[in-house]
C-alpha positions in Angstrom: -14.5 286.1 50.2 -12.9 282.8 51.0 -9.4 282.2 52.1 -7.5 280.2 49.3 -6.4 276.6 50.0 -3.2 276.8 50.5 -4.0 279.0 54.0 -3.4 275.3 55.9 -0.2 274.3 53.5 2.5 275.4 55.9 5.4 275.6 52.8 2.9 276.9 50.6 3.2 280.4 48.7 0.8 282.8 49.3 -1.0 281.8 51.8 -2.8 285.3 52.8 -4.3 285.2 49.6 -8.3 285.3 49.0 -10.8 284.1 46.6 -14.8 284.6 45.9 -17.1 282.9 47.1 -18.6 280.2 44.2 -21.7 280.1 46.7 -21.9 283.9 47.0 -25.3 285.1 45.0 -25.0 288.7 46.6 -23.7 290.4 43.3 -24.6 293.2 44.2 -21.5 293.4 46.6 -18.9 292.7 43.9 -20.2 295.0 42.1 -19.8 297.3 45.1 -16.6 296.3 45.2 -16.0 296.9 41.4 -16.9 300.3 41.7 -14.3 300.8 45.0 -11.6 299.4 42.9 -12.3 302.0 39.9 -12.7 304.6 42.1 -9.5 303.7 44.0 -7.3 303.4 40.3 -8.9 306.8 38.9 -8.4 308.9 42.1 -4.9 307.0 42.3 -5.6 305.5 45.7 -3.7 302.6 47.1 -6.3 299.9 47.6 -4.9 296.4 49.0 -6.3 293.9 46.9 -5.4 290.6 48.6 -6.8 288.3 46.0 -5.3 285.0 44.9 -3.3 285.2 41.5 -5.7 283.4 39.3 -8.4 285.9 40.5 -6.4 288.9 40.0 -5.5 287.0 36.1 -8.8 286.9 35.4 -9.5 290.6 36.7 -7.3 292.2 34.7 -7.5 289.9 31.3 -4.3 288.6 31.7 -3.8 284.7 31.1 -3.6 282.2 33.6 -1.8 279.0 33.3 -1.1 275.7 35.2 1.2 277.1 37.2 -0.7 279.4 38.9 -2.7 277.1 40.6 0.3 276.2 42.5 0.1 279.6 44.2 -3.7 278.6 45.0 -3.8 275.3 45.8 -0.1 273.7 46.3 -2.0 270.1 46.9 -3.5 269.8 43.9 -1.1 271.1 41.6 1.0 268.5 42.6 -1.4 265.8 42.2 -2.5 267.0 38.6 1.3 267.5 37.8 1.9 264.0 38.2 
């Protein structure tokens, strides 16, 4: 796991937030961690997930949107938006 971009943008949201790794061939560890998450959910175990928003979107099927990149890369949401 990678720390998101915005980690150096001091007014930035979010900036404790993590990604994965693009580089990362080791799948064997997300599916590790997979398996931790379900396990945490079914035995109703509090599990801190500090992924970035458009991770989490994609985790749990929900849509993500333009916006959202604002709370992972402030920098470059501004310079699309333009």
């Amino acid at each position: 796991m990678l720390p998101i971009p915005n980690r150096d943008e001091s007014t930035a949201a979010c900036r404790d937030k993590w990604h994965p790794s693009p580089s990362c061939k080791e799948w064997d560890m997300y599916e590790w961690m997979g398996k931790f998450m379900g396990i945490s959910i079914r035995t109703q175990f509090g599990m801190e997930m500090n992924v970035d928003t458009i991770t989490w979107k994609n985790l749990i099927g929900q849509r993500v949107d333009f916006d959202d990149l604002q709370l992972y890369d402030k920098a470059k949401h501004m310079s699309l938006a333009k």
